[in-house]
C-alpha positions, 0 to 999 in steps of 0.5 A: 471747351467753353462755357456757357453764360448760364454756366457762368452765372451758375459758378459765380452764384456758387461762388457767392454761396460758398463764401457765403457759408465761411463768413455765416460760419464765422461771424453769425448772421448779424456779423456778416455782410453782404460787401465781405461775403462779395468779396470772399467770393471774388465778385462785385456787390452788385453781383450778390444783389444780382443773384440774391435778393437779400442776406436772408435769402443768401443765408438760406442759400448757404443753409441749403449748401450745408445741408445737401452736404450732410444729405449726401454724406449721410448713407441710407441704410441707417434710416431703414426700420430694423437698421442694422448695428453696422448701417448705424455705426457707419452713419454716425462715421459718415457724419464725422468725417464731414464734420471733420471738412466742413466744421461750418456745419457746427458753427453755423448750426449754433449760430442759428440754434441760439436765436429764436427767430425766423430763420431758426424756425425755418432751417428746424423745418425745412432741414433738421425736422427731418433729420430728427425724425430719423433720431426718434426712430432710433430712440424707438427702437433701441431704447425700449419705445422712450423716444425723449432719447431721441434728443439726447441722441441727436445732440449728443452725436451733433457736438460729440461728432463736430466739436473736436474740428469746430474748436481744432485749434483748442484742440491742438494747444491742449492735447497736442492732436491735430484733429484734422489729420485722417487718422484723426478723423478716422479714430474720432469716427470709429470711437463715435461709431462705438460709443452710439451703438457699442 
């Protein structure tokens, strides 16, 4: 079966994407470039160029790319009024174990949360904000209507859930434990699941 050109243009754009999202991840913003990133990606400047107008519209490509991830991991009972202790466990279990294949998520968040800038403003808007609000429903609920835990919440499982496969290396020179193995992860997604709702 053959493809497409549009297919190809597609894969190629993906691609660039993903590469796009390991250096992001890596060096931040200021210390990526556009001639990696092609190269990561297996293709020609001339094709980042083509595809994409510039290393902020690329950026927000992969922001898009990490996020739709997280979107699609995340189950959809735990955002429900009234959800059930089992429907948030199992969220917050979700959201580690795509910390655990995509540590990128962490790096790149950092990386952007440290600057006040446009794109900072803009992935709050267009990605966490939503996210957030979900937290403030939580804090709302559980803890007797004081919604400024819902920060506390939402930092607290964002590093507590990612940090463990953000620093693996770190991780396996100090205890010994290879947090990329499934039981790892497994146990890592159970202890959090029950440390945020006992």
């Amino acid at each position: 079966m053959t493809t497409t050109r549009a297919e190809q243009r597609e894969q190629t754009r993906l691609r660039i994407v993903g590469a796009a999202v390991e250096a992001f991840a890596e060096h931040g913003f200021d210390g990526s470039g556009t001639r990696d990133i092609a190269g990561r990606a297996g293709v020609t400047q001339g094709l980042v160029s083509y595809h994409f107008e510039s290393k902020d519209e690329l950026w927000r490509a992969a922001a898009d790319q990490l996020f739709g991830e997280l979107e699609t991991a995340l189950p959809g009972g735990w955002r429900d009024v009234g959800a059930t202790d089992e429907a948030v466990r199992e969220a917050v279990a979700a959201f580690v174990r795509l910390a655990a294949r995509r540590p990128q998520l962490f790096h790149f968040m950092v990386d952007a949360g440290r600057h006040d800038d446009d794109r900072m403003r803009w992935l709050v808007e267009t990605h966490i904000r939503r996210l957030f609000a979900d937290f403030e429903r939580l804090a709302d609920e559980r803890f007797d209507g004081d919604r400024t835990d819902a920060a506390h919440l939402f930092y607290a499982l964002a590093g507590g859930g990612s940090l463990l496969f953000a620093a693996a290396p770190e991780c396996r020179v100090l205890t010994g434990i290879d947090p990329t193995h499934p039981d790892t992860v497994e146990r890592h997604a159970e202890f959090l699941a029950h440390l945020f709702v006992p």
